[in-house]
N, C-alpha and C positions, 0 to 999 in steps of 0.2 A: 504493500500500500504506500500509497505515496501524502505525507500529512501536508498541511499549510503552513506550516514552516519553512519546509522548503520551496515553495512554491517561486519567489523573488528570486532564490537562486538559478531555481529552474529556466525563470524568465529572463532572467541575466545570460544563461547561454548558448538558449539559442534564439536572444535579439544577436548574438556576435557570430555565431553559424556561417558558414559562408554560403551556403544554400537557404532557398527560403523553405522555412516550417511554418508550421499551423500545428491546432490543436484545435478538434471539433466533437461535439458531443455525439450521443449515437445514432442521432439523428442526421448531422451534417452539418449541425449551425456550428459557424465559425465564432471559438471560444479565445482563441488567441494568434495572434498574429506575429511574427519578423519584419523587420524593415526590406528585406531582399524581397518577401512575398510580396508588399505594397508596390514596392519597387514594379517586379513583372507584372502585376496584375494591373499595374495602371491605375489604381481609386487610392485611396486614402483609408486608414487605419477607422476612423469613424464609419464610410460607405461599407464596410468588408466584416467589420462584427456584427454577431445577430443575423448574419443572412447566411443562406445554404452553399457549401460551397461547392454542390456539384452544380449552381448554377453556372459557374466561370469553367469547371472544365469539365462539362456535358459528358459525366460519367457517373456513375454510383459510386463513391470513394468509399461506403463501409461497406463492400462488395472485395475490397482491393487489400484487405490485413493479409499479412504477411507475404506480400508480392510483391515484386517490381515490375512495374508497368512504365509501357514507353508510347504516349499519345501526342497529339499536337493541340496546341491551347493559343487560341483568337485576344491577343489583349484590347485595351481598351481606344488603343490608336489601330486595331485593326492589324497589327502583327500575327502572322502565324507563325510561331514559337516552337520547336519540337522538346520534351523534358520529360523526365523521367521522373515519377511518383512512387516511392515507397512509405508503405502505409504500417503502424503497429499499433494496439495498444496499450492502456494505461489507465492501470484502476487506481483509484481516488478513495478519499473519505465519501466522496462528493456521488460517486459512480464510476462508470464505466466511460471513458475517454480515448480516442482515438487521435493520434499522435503523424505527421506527415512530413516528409521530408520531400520538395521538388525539386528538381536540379535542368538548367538549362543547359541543354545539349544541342544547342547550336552548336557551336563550333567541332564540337564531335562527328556531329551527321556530317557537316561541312569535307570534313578530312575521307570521311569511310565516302562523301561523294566523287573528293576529288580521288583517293583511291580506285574506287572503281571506271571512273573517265581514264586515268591512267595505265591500268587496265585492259578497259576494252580498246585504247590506243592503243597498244602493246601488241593485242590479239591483232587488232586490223592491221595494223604496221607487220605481223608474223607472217598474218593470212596473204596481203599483197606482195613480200617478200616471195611467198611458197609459190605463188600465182604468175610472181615475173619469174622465176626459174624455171616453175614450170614451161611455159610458154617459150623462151627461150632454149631450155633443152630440146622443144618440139620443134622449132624452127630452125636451129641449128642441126640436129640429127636429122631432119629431110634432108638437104643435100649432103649432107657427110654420108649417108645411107647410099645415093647416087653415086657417090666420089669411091670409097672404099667397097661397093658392093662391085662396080661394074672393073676396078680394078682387080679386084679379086677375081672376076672372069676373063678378065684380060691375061690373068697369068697362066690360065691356060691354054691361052695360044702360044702359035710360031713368034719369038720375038727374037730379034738378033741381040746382040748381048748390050750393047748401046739404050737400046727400048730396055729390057729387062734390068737395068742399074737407076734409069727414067722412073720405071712402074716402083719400082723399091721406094725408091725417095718418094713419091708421090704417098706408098702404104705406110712408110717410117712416117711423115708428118701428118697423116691421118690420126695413126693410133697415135700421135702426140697428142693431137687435137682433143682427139675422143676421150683419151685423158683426164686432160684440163674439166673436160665438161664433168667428167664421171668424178673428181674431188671436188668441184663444186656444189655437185647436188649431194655428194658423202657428205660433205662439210655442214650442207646446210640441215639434212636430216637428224647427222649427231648433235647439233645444236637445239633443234626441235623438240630429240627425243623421240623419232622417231625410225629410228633405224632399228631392224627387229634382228635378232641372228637366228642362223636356221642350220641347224644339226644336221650335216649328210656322211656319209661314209665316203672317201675319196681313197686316191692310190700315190700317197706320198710322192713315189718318185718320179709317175707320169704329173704329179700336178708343179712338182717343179722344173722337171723339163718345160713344161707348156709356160711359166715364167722367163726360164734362163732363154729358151732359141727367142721368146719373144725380143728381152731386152740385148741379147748378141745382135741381135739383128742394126740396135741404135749405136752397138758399144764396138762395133767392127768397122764403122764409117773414125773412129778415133785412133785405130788399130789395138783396144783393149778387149785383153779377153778374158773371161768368166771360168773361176773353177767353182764347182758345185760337188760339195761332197755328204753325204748321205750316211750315220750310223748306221752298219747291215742288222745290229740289233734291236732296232726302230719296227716295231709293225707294218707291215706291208699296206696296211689300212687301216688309216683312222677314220675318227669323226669328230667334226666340227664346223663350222661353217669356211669352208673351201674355198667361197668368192672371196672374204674379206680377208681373209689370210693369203690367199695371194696379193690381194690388195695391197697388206704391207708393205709381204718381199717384194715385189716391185715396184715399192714406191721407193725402198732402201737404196734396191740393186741400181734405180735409175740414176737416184744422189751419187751413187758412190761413184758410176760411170759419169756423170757431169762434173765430178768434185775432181777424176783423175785426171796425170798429163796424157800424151798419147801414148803408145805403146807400153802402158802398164797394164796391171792384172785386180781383178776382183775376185774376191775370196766368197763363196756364201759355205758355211758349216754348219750340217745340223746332225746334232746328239741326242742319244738317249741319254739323261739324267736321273730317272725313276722311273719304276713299274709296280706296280702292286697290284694285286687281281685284275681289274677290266680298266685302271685308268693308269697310260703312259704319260711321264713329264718329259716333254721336247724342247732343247732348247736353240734358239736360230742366231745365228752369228753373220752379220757382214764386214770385209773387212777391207778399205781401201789405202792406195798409199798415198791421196789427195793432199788437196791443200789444210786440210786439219780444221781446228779452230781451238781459241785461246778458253780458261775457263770464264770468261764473261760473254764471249759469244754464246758457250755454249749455254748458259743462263737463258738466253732469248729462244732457242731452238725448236721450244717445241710451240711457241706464241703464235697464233692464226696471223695471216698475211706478210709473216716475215720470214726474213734468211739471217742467219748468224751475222752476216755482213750486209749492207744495203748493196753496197757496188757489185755485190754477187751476183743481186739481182738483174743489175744491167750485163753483166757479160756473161752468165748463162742461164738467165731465163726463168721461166716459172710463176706459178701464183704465188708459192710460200704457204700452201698449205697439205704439202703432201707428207712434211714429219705430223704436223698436226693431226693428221686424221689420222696417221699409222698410231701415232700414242693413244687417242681414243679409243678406235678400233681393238688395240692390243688389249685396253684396258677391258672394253665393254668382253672378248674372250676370256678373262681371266689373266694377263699378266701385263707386262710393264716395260716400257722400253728404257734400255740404258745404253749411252753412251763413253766412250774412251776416245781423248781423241787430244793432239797436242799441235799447236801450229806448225804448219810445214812438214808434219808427219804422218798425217794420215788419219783414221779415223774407223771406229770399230762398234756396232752397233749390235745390241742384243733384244731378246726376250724369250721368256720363257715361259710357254702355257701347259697344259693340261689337257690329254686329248682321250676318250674313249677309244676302245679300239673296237675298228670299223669289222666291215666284213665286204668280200668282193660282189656278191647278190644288187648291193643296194650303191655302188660305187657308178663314177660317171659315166655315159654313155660312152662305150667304144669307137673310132675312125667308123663310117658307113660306106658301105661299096655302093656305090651308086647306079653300076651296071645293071640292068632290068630291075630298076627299083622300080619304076610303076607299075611293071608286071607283079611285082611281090607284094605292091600297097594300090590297088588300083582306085582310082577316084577322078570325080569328073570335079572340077575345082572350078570356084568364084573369087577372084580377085579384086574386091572394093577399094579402090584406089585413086584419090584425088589429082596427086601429082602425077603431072606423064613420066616424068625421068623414073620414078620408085615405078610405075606400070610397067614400062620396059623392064626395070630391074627384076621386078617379081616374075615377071611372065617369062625372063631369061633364068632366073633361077631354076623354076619350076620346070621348063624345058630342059635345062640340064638332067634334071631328075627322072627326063622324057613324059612329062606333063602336058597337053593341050590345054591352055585356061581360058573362060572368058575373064573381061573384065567389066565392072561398073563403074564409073566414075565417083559415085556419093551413094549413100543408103537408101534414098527413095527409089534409085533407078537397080539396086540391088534387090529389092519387094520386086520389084516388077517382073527381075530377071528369073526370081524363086520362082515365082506364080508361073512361070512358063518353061523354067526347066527343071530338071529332076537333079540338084547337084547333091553331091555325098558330103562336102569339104569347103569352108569359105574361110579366104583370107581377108580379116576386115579392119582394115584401116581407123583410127577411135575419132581421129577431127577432122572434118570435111563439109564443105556447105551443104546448101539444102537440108540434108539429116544424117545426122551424127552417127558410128557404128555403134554404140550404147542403143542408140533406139534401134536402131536397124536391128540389128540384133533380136532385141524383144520382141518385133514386129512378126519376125521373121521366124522364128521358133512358134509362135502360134501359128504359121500357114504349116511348117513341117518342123516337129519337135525330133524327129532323128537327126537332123542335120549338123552337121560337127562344123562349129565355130571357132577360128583360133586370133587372134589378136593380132596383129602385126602393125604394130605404131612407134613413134618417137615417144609418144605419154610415156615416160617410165618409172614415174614416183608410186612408190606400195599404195598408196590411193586409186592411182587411175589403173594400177592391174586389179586389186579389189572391184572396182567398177567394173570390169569388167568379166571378171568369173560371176558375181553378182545378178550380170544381166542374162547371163545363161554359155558365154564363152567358157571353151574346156582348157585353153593352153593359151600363153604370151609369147610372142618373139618380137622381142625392141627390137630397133633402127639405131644405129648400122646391122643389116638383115646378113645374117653370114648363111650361108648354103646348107653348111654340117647341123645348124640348130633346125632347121626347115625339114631336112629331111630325119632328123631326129623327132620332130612333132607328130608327120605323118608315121612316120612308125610306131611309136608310143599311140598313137588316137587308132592305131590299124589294129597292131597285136591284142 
């Protein structure tokens, strides 16, 4: 119980409160007031006793004991005020007395407002970020698609050996290109958080062949050349995600080859370190005799859009984000990139992951003979294709394969071509006027639902291949369109 004695004191602390209180009987009427509440409320200490004070904030207040409630309240200039009301009681000689504490949360909303503007900037600023890569990946890989597809068929002609040095340089700064593009959209994924890894079984030493002849191919125009050596104690098959791990080593193997003079040598080394029941520790070593770097360069190394040195970047090239996304990458596998490396002497790069071990069943497609492949996968094919140059391309590929195809130019005239032929097989291009392969697609699987759909676009971000298994497509083949995945689709949709 609270006596009247204390009462003055009572009222002594909180007229100095820094919130406004009240104190209202159990009706509502307001039995004592603070000067902060006069203050918000706009009347005077006289107008505000004796009167109900859920008149002023159009609530039930003895509804509200032991709660904190957050409403908005009208003052007497016509403010709307946001604050927060916590309500108790207090029994008396007197009775039963209800006790309130208000707090003006202005400037709180204010903050959680500008919060969320900031926020939703962020998101749209993400979202158009995602939207101009996208878009430019798609526009850039149409003709890179053209350029590297139809060279790719050109090397299987007659060329004298002048044309065949030509075609080279022309494939060497394609896959440069395509490169450039393929760390930028990494870059901008592991920023996102949306980069997913995907557990496959592969064949160690075929998957670093298919890195090493790649970057031989860049490191022979230097007269540098690649040892690649292989613990024989290593499992013949692991598993892990394959793309991104090659990813690394060749984003190493390419530094290392850019960082050496000419006629030097790069070392790649990988060990077994551990095994214990079904998980092997591998560890991957690159090692060049380059130009090194100091330990403050290498402080900067692994920093998005830089190089150890600025002027590196003028004389040999680059975004500056190919260590960056190997350290992500490594990381987002389970391990960690370390460097050793001393001015003028060269430089040695490691990491060490964790890999299940694989099995040969589930490892990657084998070379495919091409020889009477339509005979073994027969199918009468629809090519949806916007661009003429990728229509020639597709229609030469698929003739390689000894293919007839038609073609459509856009989705609406690919409806059409359904409704009048009987096809087994469509290659459908995703952006294209008139209507888009996403709809086409839908469209097109309600006239014939056996009809096997595969993707073949520049769209390559996990979203627009999502969209597109989504809309009833069974397989994806990105641009630049290579021959071996083509006819590895039709096989996989055949068997």
């Amino acid at each position: 119980m609270v006596n009247r004695k204390n009462h003055a004191k009572l009222q002594s602390i909180f007229r100095t409160t820094p919130d406004a209180f009240f104190v209202i009987d159990s009706s509502g009427r307001i039995e004592s007031i603070n000067d902060k509440l006069i203050k918000l409320f706009g009347l005077s200490e006289k107008e505000l006793l004796g009167t109900n004070i859920d008149k002023y904030l159009k609530v039930d207040v003895t509804k509200l004991v032991g709660e904190t409630e957050e409403l908005e309240f009208t003052s007497k200039d016509a403010r709307v005020v946001p604050i927060s009301i916590n309500v108790g009681e207090a029994r008396t000689e007197d009775g039963l007395y209800l006790t309130g504490i208000i707090r003006d949360i202005s400037e709180q909303k204010k903050y959680q407002r500008e919060l969320e503007d900031s926020r939703n900037k962020a998101l749209a600023a993400e979202k158009a970020k995602s939207l101009f890569l996208a878009n430019m990946s798609h526009e850039i890989r149409t003709p890179m698609n053209g350029i590297l597809g139809m060279a790719s068929l050109l090397k299987d002609t007659s060329l004298n050996p002048l044309q065949e040095e030509m075609l080279s340089i022309i494939n060497t700064c394609g896959d440069s290109l395509l490169t450039i593009i393929n760390d930028i959209l990494s870059f901008s994924k592991i920023e996102s958080g949306k980069l997913s890894i995907e557990k496959v079984s592969f064949n160690l030493k075929k998957s670093v062949e298919d890195v090493t002849s790649l970057i031989a191919n860049i490191a022979s125009e230097k007269g540098i050349t690649i040892h690649s050596k292989i613990d024989n104690s290593i499992p013949q098959f692991l598993k892990s995600d394959i793309v991104r791990l090659k990813q690394i080593i060749t984003n190493l193997l390419s530094n290392a080859v850019k960082f050496s003079p000419d006629e030097e040598q790069v070392f790649l080394d990988i060990k077994l370190t551990g095994c214990k029941g079904n998980i092997v520790k591998v560890l991957f070593s690159v090692k060049d005799n380059g130009i090194g770097m100091s330990e403050e360069e290498q402080s900067r190394l692994f920093q998005e859009f830089t190089q150890a040195d600025e002027g590196v970047t003028r004389k040999f090239g680059g975004t500056g984000l190919g260590l960056s996304i190997s350290s992500k990458l490594a990381k987002l596998l389970g391990g960690e990139i370390n460097v050793e490396s001393r001015k003028g002497e060269g430089s040695k790069f490691s990491f060490e992951l964790e890999f299940e071990k694989g099995n040969e069943f589930q490892s990657e497609e084998q070379d495919v003979n091409y020889d009477g492949f339509e005979k073994k996968y027969p199918h009468k094919i629809l090519l949806v294709e916007d661009n003429r140059v990728n229509q020639k391309l597709g229609e030469m590929i698929l003739a390689k394969l000894g293919y007839k195809v038609d073609i459509a130019e856009n989705g609406k005239v690919a409806i059409e071509a359904c409704s009048n032929e009987n096809y087994s097989l469509i290659f459908m291009d995703m952006q294209m006027p008139v209507m888009d392969g996403v709809t086409a697609t839908k469209k097109i699987l309600k006239i014939n639902k056996e009809i096997k759909i595969v993707a073949m676009t520049a769209n390559v971000l996990e979203e627009d291949r999502q969209k597109c298994l989504d809309a009833g497509m069974l397989d994806f083949v990105s641009k630049p369109v290579r021959i071996a995945n083509v006819a590895s689709v039709i096989k996989s949709l055949s068997d």
